[in-house]
BAVO-323530 format. One record per residue (C-alpha): residue number from 1; residue in three letters; chain; x, y, z. Coordinates in steps of 0.2 Angstrom, whole numbers. Layout:
<atoms>
{atom NUM; ALA; A; {X; Y; Z}}
...
</atoms>
This chain:
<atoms>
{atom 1; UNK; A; {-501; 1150; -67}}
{atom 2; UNK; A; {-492; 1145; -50}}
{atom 3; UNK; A; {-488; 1128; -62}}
{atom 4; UNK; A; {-481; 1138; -74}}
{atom 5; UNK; A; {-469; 1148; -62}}
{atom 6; UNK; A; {-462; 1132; -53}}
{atom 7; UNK; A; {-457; 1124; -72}}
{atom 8; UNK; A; {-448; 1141; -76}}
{atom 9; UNK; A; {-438; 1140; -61}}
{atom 10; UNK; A; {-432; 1123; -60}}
{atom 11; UNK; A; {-426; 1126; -79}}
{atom 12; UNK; A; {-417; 1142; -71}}
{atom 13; UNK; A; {-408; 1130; -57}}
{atom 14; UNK; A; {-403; 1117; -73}}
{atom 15; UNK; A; {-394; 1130; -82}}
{atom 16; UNK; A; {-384; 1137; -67}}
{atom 17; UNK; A; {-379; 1122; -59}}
{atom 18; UNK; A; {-380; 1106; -71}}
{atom 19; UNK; A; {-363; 1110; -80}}
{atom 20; UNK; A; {-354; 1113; -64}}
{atom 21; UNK; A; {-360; 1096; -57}}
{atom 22; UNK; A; {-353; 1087; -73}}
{atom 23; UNK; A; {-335; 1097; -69}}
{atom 24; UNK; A; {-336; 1089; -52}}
{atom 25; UNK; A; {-338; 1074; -57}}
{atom 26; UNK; A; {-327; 1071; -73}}
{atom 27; UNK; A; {-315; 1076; -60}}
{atom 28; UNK; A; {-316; 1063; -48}}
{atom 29; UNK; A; {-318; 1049; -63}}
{atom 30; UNK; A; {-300; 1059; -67}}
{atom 31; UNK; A; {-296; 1058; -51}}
{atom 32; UNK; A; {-300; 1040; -48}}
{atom 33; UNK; A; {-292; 1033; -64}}
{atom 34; UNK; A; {-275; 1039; -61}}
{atom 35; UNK; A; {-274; 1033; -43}}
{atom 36; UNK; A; {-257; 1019; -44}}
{atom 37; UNK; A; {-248; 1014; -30}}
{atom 38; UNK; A; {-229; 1004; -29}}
{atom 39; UNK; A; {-229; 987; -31}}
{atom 40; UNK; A; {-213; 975; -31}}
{atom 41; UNK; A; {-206; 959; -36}}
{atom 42; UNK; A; {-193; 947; -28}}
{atom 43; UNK; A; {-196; 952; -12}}
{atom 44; UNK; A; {-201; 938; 2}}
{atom 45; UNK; A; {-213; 946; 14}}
{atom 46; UNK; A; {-224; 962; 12}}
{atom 47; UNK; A; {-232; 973; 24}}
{atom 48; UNK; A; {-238; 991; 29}}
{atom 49; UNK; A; {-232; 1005; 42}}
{atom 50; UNK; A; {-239; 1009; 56}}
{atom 51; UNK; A; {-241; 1029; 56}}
{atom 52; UNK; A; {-248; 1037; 67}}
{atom 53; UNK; A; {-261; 1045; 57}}
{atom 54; UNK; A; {-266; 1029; 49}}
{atom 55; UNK; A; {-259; 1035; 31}}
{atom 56; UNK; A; {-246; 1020; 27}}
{atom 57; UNK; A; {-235; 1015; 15}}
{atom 58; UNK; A; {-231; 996; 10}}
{atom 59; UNK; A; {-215; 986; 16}}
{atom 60; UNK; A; {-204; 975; 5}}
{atom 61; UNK; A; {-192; 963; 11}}
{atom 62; UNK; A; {-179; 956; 1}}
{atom 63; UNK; A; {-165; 944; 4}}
{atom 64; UNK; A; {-147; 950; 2}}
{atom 65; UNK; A; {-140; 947; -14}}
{atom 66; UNK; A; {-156; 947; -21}}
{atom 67; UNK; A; {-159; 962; -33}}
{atom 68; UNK; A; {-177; 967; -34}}
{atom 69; UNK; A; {-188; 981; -41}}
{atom 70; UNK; A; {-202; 993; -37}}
{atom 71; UNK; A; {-214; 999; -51}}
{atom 72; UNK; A; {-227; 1011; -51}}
{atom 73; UNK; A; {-243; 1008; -65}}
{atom 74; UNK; A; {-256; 1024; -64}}
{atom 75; UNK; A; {-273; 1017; -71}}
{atom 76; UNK; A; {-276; 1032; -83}}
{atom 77; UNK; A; {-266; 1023; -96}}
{atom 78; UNK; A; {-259; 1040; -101}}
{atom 79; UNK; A; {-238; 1043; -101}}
{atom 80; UNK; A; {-230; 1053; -88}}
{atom 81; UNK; A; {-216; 1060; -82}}
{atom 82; UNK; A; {-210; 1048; -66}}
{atom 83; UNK; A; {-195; 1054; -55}}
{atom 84; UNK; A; {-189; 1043; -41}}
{atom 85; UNK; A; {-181; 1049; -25}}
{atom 86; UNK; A; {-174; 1040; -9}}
{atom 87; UNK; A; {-175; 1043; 8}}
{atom 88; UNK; A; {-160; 1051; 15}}
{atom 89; UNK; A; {-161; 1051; 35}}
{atom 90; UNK; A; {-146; 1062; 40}}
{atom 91; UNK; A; {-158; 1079; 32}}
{atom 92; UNK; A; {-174; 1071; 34}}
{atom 93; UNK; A; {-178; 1074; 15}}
{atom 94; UNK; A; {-181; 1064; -3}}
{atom 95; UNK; A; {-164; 1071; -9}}
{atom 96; UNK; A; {-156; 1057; -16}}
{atom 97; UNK; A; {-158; 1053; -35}}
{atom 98; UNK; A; {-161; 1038; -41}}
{atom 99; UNK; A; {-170; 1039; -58}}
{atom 100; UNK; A; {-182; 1049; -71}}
{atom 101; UNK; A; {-192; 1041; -84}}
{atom 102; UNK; A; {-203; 1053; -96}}
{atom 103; UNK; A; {-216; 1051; -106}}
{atom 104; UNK; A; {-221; 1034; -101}}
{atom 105; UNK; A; {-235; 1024; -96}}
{atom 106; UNK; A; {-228; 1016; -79}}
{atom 107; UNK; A; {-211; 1013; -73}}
{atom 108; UNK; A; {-199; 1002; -64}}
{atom 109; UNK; A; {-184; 1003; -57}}
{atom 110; UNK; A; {-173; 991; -50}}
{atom 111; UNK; A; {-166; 995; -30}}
{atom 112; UNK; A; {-152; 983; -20}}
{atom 113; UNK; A; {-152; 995; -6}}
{atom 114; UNK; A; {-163; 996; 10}}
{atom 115; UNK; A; {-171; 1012; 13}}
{atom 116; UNK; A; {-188; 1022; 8}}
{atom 117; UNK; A; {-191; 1024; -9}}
{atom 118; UNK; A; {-203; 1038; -18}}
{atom 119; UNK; A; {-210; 1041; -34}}
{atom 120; UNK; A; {-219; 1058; -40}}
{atom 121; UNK; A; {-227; 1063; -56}}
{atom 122; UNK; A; {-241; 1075; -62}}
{atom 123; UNK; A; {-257; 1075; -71}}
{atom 124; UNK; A; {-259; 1084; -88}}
{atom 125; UNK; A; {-270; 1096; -79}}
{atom 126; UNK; A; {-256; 1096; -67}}
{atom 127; UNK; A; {-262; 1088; -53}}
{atom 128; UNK; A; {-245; 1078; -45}}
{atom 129; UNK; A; {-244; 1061; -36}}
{atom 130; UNK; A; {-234; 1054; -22}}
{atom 131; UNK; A; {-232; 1037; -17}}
{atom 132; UNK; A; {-219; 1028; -4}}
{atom 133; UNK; A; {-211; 1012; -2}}
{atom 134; UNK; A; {-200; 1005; 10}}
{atom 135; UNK; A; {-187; 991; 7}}
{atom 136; UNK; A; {-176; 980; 20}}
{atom 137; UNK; A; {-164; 966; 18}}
{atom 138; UNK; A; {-168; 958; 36}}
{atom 139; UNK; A; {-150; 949; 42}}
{atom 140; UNK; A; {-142; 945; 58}}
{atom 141; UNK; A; {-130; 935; 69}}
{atom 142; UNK; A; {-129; 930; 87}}
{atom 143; UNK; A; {-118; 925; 99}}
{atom 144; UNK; A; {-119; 918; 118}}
{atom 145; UNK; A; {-109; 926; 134}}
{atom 146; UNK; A; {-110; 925; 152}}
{atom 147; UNK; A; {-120; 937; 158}}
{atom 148; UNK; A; {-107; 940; 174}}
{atom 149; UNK; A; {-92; 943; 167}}
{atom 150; UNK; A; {-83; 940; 186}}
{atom 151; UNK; A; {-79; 919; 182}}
{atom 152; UNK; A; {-78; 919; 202}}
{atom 153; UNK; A; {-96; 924; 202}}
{atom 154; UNK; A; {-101; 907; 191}}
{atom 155; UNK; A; {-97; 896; 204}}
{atom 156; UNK; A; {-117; 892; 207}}
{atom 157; UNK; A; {-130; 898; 195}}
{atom 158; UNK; A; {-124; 902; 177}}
{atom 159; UNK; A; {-133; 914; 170}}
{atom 160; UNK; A; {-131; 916; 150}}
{atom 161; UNK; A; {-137; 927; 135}}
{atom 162; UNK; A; {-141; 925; 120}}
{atom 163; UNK; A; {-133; 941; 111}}
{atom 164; UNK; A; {-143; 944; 92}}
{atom 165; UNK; A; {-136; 958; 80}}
{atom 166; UNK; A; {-147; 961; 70}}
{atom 167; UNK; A; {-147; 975; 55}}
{atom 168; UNK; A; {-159; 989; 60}}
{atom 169; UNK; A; {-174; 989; 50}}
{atom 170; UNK; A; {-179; 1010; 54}}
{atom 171; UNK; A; {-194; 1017; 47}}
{atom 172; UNK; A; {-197; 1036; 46}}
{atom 173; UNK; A; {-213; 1043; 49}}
{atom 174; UNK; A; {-208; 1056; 33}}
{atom 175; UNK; A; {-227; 1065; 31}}
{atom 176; UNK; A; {-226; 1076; 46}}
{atom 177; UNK; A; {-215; 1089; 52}}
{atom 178; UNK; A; {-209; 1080; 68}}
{atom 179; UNK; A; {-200; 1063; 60}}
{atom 180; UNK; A; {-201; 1049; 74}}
{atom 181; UNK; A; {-193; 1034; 70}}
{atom 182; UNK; A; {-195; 1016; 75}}
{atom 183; UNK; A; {-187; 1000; 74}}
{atom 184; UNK; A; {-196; 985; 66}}
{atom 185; UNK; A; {-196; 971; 77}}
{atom 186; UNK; A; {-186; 953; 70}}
{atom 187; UNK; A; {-196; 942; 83}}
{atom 188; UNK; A; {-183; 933; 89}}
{atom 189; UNK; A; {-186; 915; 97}}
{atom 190; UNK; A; {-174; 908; 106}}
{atom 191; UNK; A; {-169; 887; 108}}
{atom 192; UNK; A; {-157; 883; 122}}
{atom 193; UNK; A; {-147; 864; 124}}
{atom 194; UNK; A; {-129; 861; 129}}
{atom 195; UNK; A; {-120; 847; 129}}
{atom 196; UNK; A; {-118; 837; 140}}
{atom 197; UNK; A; {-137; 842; 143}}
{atom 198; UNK; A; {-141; 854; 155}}
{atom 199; UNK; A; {-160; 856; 164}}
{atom 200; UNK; A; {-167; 868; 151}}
{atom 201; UNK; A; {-161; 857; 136}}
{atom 202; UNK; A; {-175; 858; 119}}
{atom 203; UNK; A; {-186; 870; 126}}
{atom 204; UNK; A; {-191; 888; 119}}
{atom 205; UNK; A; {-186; 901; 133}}
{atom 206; UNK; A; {-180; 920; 133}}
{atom 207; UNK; A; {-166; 930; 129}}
{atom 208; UNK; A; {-157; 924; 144}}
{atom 209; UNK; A; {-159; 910; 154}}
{atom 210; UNK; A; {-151; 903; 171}}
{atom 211; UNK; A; {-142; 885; 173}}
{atom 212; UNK; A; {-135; 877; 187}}
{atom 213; UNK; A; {-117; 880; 184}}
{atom 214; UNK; A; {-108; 865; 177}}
{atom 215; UNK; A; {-95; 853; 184}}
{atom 216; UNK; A; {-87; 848; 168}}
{atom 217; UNK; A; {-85; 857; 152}}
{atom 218; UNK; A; {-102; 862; 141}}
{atom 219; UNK; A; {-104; 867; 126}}
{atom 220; UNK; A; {-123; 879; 127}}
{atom 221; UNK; A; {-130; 881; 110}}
{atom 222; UNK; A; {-141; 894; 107}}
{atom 223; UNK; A; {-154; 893; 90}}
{atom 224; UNK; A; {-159; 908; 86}}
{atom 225; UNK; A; {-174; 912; 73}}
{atom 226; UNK; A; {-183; 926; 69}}
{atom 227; UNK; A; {-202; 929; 58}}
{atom 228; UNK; A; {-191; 930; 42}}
{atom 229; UNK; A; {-184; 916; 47}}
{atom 230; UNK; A; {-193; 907; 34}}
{atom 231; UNK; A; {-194; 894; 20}}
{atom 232; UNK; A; {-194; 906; 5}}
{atom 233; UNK; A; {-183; 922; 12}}
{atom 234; UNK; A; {-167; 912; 10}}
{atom 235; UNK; A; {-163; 917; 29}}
{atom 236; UNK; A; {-159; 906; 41}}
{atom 237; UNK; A; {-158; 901; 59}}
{atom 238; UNK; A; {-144; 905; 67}}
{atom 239; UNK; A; {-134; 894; 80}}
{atom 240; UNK; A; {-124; 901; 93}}
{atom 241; UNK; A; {-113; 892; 101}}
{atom 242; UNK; A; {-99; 896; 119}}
{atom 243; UNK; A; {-86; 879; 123}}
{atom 244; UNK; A; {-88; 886; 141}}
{atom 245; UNK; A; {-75; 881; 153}}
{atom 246; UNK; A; {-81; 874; 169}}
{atom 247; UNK; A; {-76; 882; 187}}
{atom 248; UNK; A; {-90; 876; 200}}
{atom 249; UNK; A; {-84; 863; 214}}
{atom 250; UNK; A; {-94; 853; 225}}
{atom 251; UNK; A; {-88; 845; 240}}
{atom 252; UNK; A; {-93; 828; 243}}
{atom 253; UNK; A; {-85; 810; 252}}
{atom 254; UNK; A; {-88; 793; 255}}
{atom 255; UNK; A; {-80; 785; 271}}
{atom 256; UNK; A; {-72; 768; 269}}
{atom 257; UNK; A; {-69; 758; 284}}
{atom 258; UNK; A; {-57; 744; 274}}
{atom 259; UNK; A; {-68; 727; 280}}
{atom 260; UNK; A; {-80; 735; 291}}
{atom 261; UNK; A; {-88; 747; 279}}
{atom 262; UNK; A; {-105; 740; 279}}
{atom 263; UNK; A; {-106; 736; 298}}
{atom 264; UNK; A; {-98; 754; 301}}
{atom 265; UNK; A; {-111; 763; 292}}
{atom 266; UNK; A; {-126; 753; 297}}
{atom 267; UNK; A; {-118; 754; 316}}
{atom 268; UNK; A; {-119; 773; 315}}
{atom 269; UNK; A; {-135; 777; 307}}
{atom 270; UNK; A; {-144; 764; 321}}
{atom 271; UNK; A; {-133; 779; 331}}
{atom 272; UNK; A; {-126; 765; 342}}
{atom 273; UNK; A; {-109; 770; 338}}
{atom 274; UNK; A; {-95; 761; 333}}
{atom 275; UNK; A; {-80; 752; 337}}
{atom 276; UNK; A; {-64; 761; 343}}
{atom 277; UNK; A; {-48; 759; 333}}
{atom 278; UNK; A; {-56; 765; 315}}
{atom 279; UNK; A; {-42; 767; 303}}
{atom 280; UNK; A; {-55; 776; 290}}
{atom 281; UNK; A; {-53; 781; 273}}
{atom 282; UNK; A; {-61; 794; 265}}
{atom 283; UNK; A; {-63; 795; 247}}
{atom 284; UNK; A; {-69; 812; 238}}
{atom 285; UNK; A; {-68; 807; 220}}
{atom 286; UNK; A; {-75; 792; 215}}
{atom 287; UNK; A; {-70; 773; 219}}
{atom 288; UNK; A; {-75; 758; 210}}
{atom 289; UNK; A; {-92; 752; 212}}
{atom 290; UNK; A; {-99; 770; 218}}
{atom 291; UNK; A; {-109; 781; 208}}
{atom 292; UNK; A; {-99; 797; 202}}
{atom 293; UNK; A; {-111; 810; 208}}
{atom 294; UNK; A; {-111; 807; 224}}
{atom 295; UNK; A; {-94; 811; 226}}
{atom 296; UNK; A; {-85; 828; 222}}
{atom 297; UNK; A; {-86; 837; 206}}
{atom 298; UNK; A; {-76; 850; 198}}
{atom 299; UNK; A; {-59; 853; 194}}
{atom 300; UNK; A; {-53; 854; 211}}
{atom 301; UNK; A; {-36; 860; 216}}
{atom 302; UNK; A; {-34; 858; 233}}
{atom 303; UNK; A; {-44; 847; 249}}
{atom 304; UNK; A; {-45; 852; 265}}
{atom 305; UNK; A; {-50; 840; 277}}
{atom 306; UNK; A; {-58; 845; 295}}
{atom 307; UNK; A; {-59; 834; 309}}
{atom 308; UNK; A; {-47; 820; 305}}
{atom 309; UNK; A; {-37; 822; 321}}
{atom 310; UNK; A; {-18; 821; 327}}
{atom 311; UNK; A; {-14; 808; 311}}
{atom 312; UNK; A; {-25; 818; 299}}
{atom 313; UNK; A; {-20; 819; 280}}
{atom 314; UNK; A; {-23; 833; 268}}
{atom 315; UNK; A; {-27; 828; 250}}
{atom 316; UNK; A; {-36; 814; 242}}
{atom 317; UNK; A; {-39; 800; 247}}
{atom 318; UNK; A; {-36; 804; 266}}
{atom 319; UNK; A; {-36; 791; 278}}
{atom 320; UNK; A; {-34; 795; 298}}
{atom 321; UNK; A; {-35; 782; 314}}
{atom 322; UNK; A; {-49; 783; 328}}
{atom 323; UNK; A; {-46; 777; 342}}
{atom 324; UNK; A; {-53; 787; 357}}
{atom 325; UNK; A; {-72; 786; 362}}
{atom 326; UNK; A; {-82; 803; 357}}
{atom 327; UNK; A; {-93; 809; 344}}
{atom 328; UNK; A; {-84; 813; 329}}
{atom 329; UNK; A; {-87; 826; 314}}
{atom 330; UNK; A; {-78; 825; 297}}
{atom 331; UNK; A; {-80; 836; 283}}
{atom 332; UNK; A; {-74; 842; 270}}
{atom 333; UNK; A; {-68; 860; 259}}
{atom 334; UNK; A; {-62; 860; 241}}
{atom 335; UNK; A; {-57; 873; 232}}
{atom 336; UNK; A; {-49; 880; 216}}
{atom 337; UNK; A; {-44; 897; 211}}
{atom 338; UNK; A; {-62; 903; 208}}
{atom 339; UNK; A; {-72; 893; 216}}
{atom 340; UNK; A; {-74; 884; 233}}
{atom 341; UNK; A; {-88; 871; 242}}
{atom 342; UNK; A; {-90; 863; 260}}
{atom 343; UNK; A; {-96; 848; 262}}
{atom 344; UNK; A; {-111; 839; 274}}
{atom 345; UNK; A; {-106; 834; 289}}
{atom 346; UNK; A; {-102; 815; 292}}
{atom 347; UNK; A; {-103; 812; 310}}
{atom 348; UNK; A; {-101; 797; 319}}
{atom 349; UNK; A; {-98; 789; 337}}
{atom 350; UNK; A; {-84; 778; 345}}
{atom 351; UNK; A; {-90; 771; 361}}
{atom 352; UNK; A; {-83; 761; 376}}
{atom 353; UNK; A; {-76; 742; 373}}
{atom 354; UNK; A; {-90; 731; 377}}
{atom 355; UNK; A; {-91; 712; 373}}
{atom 356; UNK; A; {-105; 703; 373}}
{atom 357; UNK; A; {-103; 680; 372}}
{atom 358; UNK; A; {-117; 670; 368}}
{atom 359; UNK; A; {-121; 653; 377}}
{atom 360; UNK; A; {-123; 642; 363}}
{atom 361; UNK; A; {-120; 638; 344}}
{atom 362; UNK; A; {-125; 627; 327}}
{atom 363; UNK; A; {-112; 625; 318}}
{atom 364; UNK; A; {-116; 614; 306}}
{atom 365; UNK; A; {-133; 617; 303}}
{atom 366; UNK; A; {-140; 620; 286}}
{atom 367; UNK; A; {-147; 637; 289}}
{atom 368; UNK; A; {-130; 646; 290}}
{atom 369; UNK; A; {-136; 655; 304}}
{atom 370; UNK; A; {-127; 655; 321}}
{atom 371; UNK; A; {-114; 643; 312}}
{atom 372; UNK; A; {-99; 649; 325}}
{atom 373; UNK; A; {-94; 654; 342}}
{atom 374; UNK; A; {-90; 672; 342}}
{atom 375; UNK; A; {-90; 687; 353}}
{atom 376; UNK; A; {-98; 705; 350}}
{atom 377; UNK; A; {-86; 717; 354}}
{atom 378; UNK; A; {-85; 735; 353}}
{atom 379; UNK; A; {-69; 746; 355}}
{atom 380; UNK; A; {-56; 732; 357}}
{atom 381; UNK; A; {-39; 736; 355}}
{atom 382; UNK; A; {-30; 718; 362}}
{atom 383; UNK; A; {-41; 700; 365}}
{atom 384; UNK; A; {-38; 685; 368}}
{atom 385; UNK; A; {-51; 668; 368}}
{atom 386; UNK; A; {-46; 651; 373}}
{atom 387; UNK; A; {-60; 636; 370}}
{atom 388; UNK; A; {-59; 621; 380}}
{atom 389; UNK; A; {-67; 605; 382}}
{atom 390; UNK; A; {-75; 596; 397}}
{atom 391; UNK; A; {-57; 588; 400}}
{atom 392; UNK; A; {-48; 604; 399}}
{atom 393; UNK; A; {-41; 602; 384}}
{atom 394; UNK; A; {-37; 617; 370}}
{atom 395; UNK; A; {-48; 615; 356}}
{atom 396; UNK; A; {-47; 632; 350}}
{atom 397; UNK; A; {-37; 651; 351}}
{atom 398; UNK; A; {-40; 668; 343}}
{atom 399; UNK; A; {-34; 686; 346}}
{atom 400; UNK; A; {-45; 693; 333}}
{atom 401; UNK; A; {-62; 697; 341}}
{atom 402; UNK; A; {-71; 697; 324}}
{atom 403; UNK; A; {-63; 678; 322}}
{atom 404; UNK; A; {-75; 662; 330}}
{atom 405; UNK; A; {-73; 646; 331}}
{atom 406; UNK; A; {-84; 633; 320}}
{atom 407; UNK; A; {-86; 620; 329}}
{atom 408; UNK; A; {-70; 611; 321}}
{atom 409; UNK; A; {-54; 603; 331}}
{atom 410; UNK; A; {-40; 599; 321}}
{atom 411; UNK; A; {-52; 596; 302}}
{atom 412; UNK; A; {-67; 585; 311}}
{atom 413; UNK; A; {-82; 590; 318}}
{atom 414; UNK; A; {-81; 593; 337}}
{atom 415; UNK; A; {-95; 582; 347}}
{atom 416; UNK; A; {-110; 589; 355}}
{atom 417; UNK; A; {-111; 596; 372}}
{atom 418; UNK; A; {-103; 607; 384}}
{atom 419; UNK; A; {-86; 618; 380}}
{atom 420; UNK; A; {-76; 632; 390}}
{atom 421; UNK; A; {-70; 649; 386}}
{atom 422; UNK; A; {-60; 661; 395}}
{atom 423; UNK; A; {-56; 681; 388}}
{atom 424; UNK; A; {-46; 694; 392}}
{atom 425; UNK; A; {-50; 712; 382}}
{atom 426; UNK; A; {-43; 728; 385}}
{atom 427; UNK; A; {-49; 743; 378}}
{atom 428; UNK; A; {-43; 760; 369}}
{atom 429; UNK; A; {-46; 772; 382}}
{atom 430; UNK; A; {-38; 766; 400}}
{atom 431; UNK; A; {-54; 757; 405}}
{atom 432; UNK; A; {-53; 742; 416}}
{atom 433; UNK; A; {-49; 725; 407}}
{atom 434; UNK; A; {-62; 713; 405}}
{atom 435; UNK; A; {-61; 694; 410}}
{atom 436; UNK; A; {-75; 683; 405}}
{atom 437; UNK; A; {-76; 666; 408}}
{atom 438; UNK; A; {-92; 653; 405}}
{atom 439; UNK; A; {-97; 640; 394}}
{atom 440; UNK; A; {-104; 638; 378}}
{atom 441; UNK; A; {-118; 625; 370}}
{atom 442; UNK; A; {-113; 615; 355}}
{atom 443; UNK; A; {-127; 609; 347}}
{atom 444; UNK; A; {-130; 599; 332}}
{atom 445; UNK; A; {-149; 600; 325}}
{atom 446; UNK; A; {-156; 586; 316}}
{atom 447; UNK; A; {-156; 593; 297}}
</atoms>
């Protein structure tokens, strides 16, 4: 009996609830077989939004000039009435018309304008559809500019910028009642180099980027590239370029002492000082045989020169005559009508006259060391040296300190032994004279 109750019971429930079970579901097949969604041809690149709630629409990208179309295929393989809409952002609403098909299967319409893109139609039992697409044409152009306009603030570091206009790619988060909007990002990547070449030359770096500020005229180039900067989009890098006109100076100069150069500078950095009556050139540009940056650099319009003393000269080369004992400091300023830079300081000694004689020579020895009778001497503005031999005769005469004798009289060479000098030297700075008299080895080595 209890049997026979359950079986009666469960045929009840069939009868009840077995037909709206096979409405639910006829409905979802329904359902499921007209589910579409937009797909497009001749674009480059596709992707998806990023809505907040996770509800997104594809992304086309297209290159300019290129005409593409959108086209909607519902799975059902019934006709429909489709009607396409775009975006208008100044209402925030599918107001703009773009095309109706009736009574078709699928539908396709062709778009050359950016924007978002919507298609609607209905079921026969009236259930309607919406789908969304949007479409771009990514473009853009650059250019490069200092990033400090003030050219009197370039004199050091110049800093530039990489300027990309780009057409805004904004999509519109159109599902909700608050529209936010956002900007899809190009990825820029940026390629510095200038020529002539600068420190950051063929390296990837950012939007702007610092270089020592130039002493001749650069050209910077700047390649710009983007993610759609690619093989198929048709849209390529592009290469700003700014001819910049240099300003910077730097202040730098080499002191020439006519024949003594060598022994002058070797003298001073030994810090032994040097010899008085220096008639010194100094050279801020470059001279023959000197490399160019160590010199001055720039367009410069004007040298001033400091510590030249009473017969100093202005400009370049500038040439001035030492003759009083002291420690001395030279530098330099140059200048144009931006820009300005001071030299190093070059600092050097004179001293007092001094002369030093040796006691004996080789003149004609083969290691061409110590071949002539000559004096050391520092600071000498008059001299005289007389050379004599053992009968008192005048074998030689000089009034030039850095002049000796080499051991010959009149074109032969002088015998060994014994000669005579006798010198007289005065000095630049009212010191007592000196007289020296002694003698002096000739010897002659066997080789």
């Amino acid at each position: 009996m209890i049997i026979s109750f359950m079986k009666r019971y469960l045929q009840n429930i069939a009868k009840q609830h077995i037909p709206t079970l096979i409405s639910f579901c006829a409905a979802l097949c329904m359902t499921s077989t007209t589910m579409a969604q937009i797909t497009a041809s001749g674009h480059f690149m596709a992707e998806e939004t990023d809505y907040p709630n996770g509800s997104n629409d594809p992304i086309f990208y297209f290159t300019n000039g290129i005409t593409g179309t959108l086209r909607i295929d519902p799975k059902d393989g019934k006709n429909h009435d489709f009607t396409w809409q775009k975006y208008n952002s100044t209402n925030q609403s599918f107001n703009i018309p773009i095309d109706n098909q009736p009574n078709t299967p699928s539908s396709t319409i062709n778009i050359s304008n950016a924007g978002c893109y919507k298609v609607s139609y209905s079921d026969t039992d009236g259930t309607n559809h919406e789908y969304f697409a949007w479409c771009f044409y990514p473009a853009f152009t650059s250019q490069i500019a200092p990033v400090e306009a003030d050219t009197a603030k370039q004199c050091k570091t110049l800093t530039l910028e990489a300027k990309s206009s780009p057409i805004a790619l904004t999509v519109y988060f159109h599902k909700e009642e608050n529209i936010e909007a956002t900007d899809i990002d190009y990825g820029f990547e940026y390629l510095w180099s200038s020529e002539p070449e600068g420190e950051y030359d063929e390296r990837n770096d950012s939007i702007k980027i610092d270089y020592t500020a130039p002493y001749k005229n650069t050209l910077y180039t700047c390649k710009v590239t983007s993610r759609f900067t690619t093989k198929n989009s048709g849209i390529e890098s592009h290469k700003a370029q700014l001819e910049y006109k240099a300003v910077a100076v730097m202040a730098k100069f080499y002191p020439n002492k006519q024949d003594h150069l060598k022994e002058f500078i070797s003298a001073n950095e030994e810090n032994d000082g040097s010899s008085a009556d220096l008639d010194i050139t100094f050279y801020a540009n470059p001279i023959p045989d000197n490399d160019p940056d160590s010199l001055s650099q720039g367009v410069i319009t004007k040298y001033t020169w400091e510590g030249l003393g009473a017969n100093e000269e202005y400009g370049n080369p500038a040439t001035s005559y030492f003759a009083l004992k002291g420690n001395y400091t030279v530098s330099l300023l140059v200048e144009n009508k931006y820009c300005n830079d001071k030299s190093e300081n070059f600092e050097f000694k004179l001293d007092v006259m001094e002369i030093g004689v040796p006691n004996a020579f080789t003149p004609f020895s083969s290691y061409n060391s110590n071949d002539e009778f000559k004096v050391y001497f520092r600071s000498v503005k008059n001299f005289s040296m007389i050379i004599f031999n053992r009968w008192g005769r005048k074998v030689f005469e000089t009034t030039d300190p850095s002049h000796g004798w080499d051991g010959y009289i009149n074109g032969s060479k002088a015998d060994a032994g014994v000669y005579f000098y006798a010198i007289e030297a005065e000095g630049f700075n009212n010191e007592p004279k000196i007289s020296r008299k002694g003698s002096v080895h000739l010897i002659i080595t066997d080789d």
